[in-house]
N, CA, C and O atoms as CSV, one atom per row, in Angstrom:
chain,resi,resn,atom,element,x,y,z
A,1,UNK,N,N,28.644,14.007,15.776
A,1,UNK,CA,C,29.281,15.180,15.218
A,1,UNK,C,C,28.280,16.328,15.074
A,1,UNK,O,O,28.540,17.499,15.351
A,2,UNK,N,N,26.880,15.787,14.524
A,2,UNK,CA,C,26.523,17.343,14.651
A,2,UNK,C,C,25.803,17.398,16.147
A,2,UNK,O,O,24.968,18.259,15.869
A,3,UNK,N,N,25.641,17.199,17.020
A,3,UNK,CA,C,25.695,17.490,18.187
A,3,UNK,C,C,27.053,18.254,18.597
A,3,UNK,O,O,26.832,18.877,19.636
A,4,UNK,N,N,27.906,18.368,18.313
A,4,UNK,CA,C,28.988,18.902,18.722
A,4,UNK,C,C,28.907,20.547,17.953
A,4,UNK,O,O,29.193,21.681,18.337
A,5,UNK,N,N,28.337,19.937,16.636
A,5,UNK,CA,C,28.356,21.179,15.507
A,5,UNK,C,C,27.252,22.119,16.095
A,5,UNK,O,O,27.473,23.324,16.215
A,6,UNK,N,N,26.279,21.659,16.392
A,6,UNK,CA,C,25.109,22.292,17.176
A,6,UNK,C,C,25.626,22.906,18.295
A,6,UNK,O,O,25.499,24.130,18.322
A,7,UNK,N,N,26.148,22.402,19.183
A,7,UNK,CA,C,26.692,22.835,20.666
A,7,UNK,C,C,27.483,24.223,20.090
A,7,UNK,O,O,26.977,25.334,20.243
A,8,UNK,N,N,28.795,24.024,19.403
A,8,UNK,CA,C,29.597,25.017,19.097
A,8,UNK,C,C,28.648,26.477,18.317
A,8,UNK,O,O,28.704,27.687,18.540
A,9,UNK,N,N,27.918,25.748,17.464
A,9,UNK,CA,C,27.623,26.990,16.455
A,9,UNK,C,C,26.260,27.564,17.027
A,9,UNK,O,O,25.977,28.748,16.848
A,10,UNK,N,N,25.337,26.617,17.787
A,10,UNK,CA,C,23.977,27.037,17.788
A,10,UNK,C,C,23.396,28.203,16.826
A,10,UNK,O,O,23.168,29.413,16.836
A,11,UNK,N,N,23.297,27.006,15.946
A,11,UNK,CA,C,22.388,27.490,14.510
A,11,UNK,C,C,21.250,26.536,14.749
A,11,UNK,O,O,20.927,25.783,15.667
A,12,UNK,N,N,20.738,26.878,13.493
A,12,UNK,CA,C,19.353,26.067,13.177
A,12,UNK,C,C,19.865,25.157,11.932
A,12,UNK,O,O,19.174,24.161,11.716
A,13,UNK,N,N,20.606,25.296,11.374
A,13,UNK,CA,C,21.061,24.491,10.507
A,13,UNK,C,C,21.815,22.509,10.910
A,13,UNK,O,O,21.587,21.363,10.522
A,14,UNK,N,N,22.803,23.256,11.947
A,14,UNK,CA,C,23.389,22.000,12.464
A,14,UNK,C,C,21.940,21.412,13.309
A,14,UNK,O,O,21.473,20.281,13.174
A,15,UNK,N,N,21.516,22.255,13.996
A,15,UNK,CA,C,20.597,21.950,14.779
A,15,UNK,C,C,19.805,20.807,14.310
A,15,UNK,O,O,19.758,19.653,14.737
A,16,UNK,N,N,19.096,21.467,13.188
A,16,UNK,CA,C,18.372,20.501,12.471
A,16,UNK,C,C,18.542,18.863,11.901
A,16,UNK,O,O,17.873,17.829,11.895
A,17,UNK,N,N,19.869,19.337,11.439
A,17,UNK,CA,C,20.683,18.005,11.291
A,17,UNK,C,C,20.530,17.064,12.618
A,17,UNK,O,O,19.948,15.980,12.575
A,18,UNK,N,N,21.001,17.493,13.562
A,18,UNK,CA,C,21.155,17.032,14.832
A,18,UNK,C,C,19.646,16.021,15.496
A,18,UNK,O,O,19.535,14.867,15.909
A,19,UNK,N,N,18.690,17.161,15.316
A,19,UNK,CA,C,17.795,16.676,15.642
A,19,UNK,C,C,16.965,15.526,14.947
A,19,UNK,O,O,16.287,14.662,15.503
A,20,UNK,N,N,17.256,15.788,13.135
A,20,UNK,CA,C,16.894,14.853,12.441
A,20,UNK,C,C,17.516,13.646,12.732
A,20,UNK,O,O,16.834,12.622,12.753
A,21,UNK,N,N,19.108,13.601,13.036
A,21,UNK,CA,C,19.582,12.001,13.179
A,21,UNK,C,C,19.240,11.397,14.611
A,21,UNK,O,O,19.785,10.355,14.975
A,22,UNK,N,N,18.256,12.123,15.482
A,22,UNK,CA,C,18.140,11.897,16.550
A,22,UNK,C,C,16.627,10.760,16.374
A,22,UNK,O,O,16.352,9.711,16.957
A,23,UNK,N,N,16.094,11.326,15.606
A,23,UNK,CA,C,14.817,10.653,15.354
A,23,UNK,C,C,14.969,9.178,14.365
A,23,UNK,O,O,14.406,8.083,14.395
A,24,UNK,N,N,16.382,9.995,13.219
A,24,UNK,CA,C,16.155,9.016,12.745
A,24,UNK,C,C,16.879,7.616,13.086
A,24,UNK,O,O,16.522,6.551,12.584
A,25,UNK,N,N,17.705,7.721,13.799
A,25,UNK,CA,C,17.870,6.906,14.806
A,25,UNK,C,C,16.749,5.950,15.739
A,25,UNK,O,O,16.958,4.761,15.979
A,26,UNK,N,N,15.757,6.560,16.123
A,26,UNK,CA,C,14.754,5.650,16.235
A,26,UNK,C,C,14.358,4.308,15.261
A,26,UNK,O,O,13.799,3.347,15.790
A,27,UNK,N,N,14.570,4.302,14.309
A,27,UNK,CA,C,14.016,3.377,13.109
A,27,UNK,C,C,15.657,2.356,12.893
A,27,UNK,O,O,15.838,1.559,11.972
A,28,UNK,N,N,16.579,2.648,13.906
A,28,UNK,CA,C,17.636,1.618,13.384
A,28,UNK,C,C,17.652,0.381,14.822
A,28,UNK,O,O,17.611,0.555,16.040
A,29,UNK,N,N,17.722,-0.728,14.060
A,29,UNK,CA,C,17.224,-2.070,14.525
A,29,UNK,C,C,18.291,-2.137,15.802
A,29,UNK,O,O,19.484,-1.912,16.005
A,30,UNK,N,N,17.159,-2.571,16.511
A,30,UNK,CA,C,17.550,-3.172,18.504
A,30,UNK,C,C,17.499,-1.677,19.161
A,30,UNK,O,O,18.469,-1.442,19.882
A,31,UNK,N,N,16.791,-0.898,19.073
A,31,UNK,CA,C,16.763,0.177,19.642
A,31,UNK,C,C,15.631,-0.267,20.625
A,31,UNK,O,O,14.606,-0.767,20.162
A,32,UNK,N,N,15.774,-0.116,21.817
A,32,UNK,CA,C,14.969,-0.340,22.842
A,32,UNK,C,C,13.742,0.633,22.799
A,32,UNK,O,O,13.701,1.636,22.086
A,33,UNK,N,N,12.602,0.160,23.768
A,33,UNK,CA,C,11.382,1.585,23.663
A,33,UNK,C,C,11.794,2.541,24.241
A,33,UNK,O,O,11.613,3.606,23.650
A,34,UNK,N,N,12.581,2.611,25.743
A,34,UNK,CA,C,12.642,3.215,26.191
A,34,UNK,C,C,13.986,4.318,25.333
A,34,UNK,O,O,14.000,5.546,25.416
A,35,UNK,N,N,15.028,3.454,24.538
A,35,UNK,CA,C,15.725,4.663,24.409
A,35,UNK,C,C,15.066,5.114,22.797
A,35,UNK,O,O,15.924,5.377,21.955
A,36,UNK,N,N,13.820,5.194,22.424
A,36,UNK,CA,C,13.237,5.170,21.399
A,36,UNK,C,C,12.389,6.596,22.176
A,36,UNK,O,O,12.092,7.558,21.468
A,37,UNK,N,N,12.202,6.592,23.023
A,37,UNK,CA,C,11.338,7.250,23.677
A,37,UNK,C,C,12.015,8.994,24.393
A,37,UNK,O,O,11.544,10.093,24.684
A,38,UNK,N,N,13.387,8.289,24.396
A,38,UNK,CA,C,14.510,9.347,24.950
A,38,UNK,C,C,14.618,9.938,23.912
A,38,UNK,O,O,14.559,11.167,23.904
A,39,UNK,N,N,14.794,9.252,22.828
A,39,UNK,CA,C,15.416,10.486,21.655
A,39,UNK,C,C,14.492,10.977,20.638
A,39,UNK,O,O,14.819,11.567,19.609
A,40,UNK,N,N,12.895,10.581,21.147
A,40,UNK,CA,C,11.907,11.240,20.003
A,40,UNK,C,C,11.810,13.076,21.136
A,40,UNK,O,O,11.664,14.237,20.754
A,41,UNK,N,N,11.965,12.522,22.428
A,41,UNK,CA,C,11.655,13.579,23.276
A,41,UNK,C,C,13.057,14.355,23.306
A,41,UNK,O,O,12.894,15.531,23.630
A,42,UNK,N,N,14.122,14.080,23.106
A,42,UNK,CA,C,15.482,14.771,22.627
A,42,UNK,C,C,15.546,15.738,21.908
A,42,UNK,O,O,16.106,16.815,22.110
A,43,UNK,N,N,14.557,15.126,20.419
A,43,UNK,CA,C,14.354,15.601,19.171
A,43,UNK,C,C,13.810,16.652,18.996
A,43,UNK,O,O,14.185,17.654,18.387
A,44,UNK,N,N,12.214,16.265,19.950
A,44,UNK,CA,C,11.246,17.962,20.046
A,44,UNK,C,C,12.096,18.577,20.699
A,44,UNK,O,O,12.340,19.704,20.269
A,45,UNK,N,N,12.821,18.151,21.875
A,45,UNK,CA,C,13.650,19.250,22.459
A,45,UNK,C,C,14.647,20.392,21.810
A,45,UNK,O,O,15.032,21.500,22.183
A,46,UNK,N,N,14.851,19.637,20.754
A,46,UNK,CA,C,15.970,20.237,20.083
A,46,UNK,C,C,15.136,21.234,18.961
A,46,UNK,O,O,15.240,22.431,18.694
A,47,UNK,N,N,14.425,20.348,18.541
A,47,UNK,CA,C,13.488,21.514,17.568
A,47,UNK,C,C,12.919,22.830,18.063
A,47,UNK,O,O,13.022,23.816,17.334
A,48,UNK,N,N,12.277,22.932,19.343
A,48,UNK,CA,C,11.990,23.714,19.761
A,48,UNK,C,C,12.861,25.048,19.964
A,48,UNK,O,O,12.432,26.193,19.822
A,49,UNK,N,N,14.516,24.584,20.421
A,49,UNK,CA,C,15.284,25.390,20.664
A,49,UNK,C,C,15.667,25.896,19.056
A,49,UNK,O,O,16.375,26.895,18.920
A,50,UNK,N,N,15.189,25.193,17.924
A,50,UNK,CA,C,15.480,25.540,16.821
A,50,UNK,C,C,14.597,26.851,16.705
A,50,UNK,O,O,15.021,28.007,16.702
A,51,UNK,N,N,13.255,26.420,16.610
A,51,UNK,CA,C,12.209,27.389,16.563
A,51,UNK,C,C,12.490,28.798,17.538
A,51,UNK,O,O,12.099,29.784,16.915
A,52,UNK,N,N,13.038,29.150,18.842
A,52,UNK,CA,C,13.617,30.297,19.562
A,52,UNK,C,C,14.502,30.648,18.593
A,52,UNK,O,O,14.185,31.683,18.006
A,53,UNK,N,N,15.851,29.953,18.106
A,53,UNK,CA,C,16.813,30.587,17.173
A,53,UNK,C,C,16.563,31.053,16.019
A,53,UNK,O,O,17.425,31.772,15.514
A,54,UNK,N,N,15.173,30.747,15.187
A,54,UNK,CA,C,14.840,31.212,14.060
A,54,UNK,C,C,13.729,32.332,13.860
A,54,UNK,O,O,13.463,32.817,12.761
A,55,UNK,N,N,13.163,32.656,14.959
A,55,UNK,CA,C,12.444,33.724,15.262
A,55,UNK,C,C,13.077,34.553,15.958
A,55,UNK,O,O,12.483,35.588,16.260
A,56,UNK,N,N,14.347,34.370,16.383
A,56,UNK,CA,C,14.723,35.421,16.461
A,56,UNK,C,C,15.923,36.116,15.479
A,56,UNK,O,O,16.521,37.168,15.707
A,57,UNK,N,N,16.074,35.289,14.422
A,57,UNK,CA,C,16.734,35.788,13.506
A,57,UNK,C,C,16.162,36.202,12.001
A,57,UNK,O,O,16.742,36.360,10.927
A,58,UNK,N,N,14.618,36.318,12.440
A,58,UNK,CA,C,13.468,36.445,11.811
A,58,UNK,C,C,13.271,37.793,11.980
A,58,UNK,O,O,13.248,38.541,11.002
A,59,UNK,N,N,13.097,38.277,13.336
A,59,UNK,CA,C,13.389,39.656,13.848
A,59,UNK,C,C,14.455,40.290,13.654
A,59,UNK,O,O,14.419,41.499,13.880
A,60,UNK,N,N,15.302,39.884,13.339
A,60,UNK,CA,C,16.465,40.637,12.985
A,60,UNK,C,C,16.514,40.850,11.337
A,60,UNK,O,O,17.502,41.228,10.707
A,61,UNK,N,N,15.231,40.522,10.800
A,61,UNK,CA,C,15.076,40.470,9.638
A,61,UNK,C,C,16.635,39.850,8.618
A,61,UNK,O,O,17.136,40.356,7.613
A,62,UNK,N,N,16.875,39.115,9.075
A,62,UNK,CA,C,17.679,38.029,8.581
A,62,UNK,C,C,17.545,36.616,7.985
A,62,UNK,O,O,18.172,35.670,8.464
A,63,UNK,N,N,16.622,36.474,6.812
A,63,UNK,CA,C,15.714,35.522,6.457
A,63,UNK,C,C,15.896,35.102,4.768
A,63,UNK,O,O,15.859,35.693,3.689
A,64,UNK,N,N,16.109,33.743,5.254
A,64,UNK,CA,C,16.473,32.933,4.267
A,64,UNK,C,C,14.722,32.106,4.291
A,64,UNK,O,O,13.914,31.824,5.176
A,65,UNK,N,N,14.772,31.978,2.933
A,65,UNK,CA,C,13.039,30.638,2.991
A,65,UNK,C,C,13.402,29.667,2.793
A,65,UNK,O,O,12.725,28.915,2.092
A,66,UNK,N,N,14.850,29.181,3.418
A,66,UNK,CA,C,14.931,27.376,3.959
A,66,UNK,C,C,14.617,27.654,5.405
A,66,UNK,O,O,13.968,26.790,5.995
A,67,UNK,N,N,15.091,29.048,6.251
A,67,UNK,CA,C,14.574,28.664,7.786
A,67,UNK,C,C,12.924,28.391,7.462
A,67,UNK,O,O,12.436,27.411,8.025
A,68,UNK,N,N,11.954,29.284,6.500
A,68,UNK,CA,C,10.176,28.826,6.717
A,68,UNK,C,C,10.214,27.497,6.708
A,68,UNK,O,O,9.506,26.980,7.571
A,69,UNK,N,N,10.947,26.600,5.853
A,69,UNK,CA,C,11.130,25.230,5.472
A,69,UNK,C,C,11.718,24.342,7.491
A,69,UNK,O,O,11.341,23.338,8.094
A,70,UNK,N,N,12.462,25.146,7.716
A,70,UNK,CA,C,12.777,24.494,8.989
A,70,UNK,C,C,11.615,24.596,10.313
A,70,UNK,O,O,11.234,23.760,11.132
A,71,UNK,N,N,11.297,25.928,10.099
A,71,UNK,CA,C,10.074,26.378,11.120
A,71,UNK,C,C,8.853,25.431,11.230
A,71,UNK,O,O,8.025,25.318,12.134
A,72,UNK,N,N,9.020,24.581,9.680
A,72,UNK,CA,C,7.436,23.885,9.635
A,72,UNK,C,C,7.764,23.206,9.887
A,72,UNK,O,O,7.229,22.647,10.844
A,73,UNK,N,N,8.925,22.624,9.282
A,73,UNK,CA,C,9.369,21.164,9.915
A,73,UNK,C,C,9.143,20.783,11.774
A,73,UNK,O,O,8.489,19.937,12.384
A,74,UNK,N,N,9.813,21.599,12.072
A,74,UNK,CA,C,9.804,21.608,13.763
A,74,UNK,C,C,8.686,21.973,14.306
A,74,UNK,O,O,8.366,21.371,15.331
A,75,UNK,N,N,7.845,22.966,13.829
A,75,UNK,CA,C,6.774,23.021,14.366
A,75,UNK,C,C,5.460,21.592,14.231
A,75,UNK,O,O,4.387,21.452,14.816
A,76,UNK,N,N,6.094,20.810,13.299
A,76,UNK,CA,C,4.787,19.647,12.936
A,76,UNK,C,C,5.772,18.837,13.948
A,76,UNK,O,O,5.134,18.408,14.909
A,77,UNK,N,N,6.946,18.564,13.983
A,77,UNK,CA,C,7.586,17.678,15.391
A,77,UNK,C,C,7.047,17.880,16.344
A,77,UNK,O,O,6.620,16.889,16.936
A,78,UNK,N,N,6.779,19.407,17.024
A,78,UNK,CA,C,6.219,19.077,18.191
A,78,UNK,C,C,4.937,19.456,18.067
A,78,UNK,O,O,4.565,20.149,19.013
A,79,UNK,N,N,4.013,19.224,17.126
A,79,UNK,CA,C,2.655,19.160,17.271
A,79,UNK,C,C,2.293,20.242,17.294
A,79,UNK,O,O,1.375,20.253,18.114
A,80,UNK,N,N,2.467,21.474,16.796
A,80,UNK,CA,C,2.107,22.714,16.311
A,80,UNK,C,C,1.239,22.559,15.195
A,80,UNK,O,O,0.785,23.698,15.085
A,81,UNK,N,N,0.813,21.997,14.459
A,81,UNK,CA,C,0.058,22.153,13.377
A,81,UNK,C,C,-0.761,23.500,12.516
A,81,UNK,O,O,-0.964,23.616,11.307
A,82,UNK,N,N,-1.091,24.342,13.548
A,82,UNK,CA,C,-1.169,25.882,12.924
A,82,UNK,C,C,-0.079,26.158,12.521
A,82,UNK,O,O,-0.049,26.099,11.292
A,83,UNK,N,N,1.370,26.590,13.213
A,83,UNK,CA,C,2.278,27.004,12.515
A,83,UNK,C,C,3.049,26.145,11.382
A,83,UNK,O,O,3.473,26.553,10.301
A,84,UNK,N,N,3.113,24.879,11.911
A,84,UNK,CA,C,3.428,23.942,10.468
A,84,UNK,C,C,2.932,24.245,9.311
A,84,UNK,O,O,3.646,24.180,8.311
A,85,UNK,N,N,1.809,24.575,9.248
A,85,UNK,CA,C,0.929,25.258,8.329
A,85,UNK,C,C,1.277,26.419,7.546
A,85,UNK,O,O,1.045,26.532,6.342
A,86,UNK,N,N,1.853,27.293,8.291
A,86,UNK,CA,C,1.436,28.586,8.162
A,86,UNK,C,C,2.836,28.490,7.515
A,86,UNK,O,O,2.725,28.828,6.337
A,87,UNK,N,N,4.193,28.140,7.841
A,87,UNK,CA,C,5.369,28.339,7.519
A,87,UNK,C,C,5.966,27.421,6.416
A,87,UNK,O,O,7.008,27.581,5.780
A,88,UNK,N,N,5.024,26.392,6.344
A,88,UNK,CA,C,5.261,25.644,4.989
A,88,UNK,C,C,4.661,26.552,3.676
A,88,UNK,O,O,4.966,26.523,2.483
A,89,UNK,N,N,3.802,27.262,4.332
A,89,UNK,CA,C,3.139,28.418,2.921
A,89,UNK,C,C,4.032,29.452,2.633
A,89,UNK,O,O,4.131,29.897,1.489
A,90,UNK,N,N,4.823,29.958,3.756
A,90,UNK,CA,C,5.613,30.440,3.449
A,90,UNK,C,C,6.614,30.361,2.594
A,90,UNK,O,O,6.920,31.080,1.642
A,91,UNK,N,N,7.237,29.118,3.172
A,91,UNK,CA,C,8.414,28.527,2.213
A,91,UNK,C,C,8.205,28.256,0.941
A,91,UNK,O,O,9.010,28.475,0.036
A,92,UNK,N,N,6.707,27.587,0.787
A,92,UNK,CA,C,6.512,27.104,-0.949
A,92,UNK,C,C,6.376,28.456,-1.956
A,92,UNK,O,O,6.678,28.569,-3.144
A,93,UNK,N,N,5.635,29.724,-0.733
A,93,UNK,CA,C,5.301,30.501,-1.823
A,93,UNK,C,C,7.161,31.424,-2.232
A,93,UNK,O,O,7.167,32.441,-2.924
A,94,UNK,N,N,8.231,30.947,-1.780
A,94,UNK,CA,C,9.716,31.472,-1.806
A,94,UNK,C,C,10.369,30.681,-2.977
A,94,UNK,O,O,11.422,31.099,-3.461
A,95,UNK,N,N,9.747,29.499,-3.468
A,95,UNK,CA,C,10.711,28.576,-3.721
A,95,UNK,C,C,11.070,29.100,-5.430
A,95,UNK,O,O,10.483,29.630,-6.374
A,96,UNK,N,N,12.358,28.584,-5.103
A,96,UNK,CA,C,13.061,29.227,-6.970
A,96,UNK,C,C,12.654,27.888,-8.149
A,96,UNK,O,O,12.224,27.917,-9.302
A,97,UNK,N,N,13.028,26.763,-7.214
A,97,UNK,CA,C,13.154,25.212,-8.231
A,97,UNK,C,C,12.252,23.934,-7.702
A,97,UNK,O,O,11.973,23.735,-6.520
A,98,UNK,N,N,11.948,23.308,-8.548
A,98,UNK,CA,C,10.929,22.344,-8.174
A,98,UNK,C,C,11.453,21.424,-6.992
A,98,UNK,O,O,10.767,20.960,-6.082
A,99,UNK,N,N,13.299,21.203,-7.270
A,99,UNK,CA,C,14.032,20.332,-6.029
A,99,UNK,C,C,13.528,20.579,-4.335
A,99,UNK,O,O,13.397,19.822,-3.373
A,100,UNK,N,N,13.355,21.889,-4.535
A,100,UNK,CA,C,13.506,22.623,-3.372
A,100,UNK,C,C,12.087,22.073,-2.627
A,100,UNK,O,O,12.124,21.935,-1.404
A,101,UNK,N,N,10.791,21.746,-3.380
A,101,UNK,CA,C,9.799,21.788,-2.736
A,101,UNK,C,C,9.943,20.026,-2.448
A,101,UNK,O,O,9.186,19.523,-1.617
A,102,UNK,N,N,10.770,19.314,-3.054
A,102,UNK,CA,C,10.918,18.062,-3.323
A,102,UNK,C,C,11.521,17.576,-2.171
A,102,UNK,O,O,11.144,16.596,-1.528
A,103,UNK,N,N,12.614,18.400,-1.895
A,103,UNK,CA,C,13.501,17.955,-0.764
A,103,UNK,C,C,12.510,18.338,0.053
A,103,UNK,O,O,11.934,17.301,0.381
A,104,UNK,N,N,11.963,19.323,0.594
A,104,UNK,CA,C,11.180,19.722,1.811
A,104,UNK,C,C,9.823,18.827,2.055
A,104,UNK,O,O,9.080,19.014,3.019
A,105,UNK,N,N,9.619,17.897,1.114
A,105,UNK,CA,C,8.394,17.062,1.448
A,105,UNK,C,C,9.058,15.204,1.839
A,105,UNK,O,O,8.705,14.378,2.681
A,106,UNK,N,N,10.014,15.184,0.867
A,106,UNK,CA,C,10.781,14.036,1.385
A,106,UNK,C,C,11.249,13.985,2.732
A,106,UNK,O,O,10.876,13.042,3.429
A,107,UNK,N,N,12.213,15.088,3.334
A,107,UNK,CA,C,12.612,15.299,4.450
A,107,UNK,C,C,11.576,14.589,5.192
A,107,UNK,O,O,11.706,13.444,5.625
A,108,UNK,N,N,10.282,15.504,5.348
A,108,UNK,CA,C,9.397,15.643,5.786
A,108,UNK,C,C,8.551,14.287,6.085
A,108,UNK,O,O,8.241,13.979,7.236
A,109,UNK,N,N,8.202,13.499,4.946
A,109,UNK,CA,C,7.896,12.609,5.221
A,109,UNK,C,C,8.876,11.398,5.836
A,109,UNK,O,O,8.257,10.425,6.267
A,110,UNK,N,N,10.172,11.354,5.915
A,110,UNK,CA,C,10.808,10.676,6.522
A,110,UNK,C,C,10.652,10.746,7.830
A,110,UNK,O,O,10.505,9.812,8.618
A,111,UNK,N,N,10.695,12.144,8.087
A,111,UNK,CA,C,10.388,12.747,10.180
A,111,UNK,C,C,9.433,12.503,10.560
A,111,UNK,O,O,9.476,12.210,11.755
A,112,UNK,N,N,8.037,12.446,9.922
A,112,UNK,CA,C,6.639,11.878,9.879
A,112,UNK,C,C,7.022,9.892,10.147
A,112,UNK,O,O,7.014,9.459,11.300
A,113,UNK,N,N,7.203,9.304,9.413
A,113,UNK,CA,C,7.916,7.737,9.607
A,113,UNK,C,C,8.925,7.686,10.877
A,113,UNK,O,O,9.384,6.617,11.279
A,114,UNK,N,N,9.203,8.836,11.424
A,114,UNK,CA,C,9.780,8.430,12.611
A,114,UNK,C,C,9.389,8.730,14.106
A,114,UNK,O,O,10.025,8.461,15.125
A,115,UNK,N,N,8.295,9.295,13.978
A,115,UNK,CA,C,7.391,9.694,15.031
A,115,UNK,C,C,5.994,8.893,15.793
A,115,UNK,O,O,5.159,8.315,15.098
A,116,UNK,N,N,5.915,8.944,16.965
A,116,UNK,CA,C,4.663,7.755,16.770
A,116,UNK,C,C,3.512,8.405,15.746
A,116,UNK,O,O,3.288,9.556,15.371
A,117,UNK,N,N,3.093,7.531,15.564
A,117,UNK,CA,C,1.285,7.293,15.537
A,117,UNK,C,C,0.469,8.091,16.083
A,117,UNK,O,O,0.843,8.422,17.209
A,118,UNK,N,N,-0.892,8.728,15.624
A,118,UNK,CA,C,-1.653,9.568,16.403
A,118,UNK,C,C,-2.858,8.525,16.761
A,118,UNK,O,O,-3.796,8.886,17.473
């Protein structure tokens, strides 16, 4: 479903969703390597196209600080680590409630548990 929600709306929102159950799907039992391997590379795929949709609605000065929260996210998926950086500072220095920084590190470390190993 949110593959469908993604397809129709191309947001960064469904997107994200999308891409998160793509990974987290990796971690559910009898999943082969190879299709373990399809959907971590699915995942950056999808993040990436997240990261085009949110810079450019960045430029349009249309900015919410859950997309900085999404930007880092996707940027540490595909191994960006400067901008992971840079956009998680963003987001923390936005945040209204302690939940907010709570959810964005939980998320986070779940997508981290579903990625290989360095």
């Amino acid at each position: 479903m949110y593959q469908r929600g993604y397809t129709i709306r191309n947001d960064y929102y469904t997107g994200e969703n999308y891409a998160n159950c793509l990974l987290f799907k990796t971690k559910k039992e009898g999943i082969s390597a190879e299709e373990t391997i399809y959907l971590q590379f699915s995942s950056k795929k999808i993040y990436s196209e997240i990261i085009d949709l949110l810079l450019t609605e960045i430029k349009k000065s249309e900015i919410d600080y859950w997309m900085y929260a999404t930007l880092s996210t996707s940027y540490y998926v595909i191994g960006d680590n400067e901008n992971h950086k840079k956009y998680e500072k963003l987001f923390l220095t936005h945040l209204s409630a302690n939940w907010e920084k709570e959810t964005y590190f939980e998320n986070l470390d779940l997508i981290k548990s579903c990625l290989p190993s360095e």
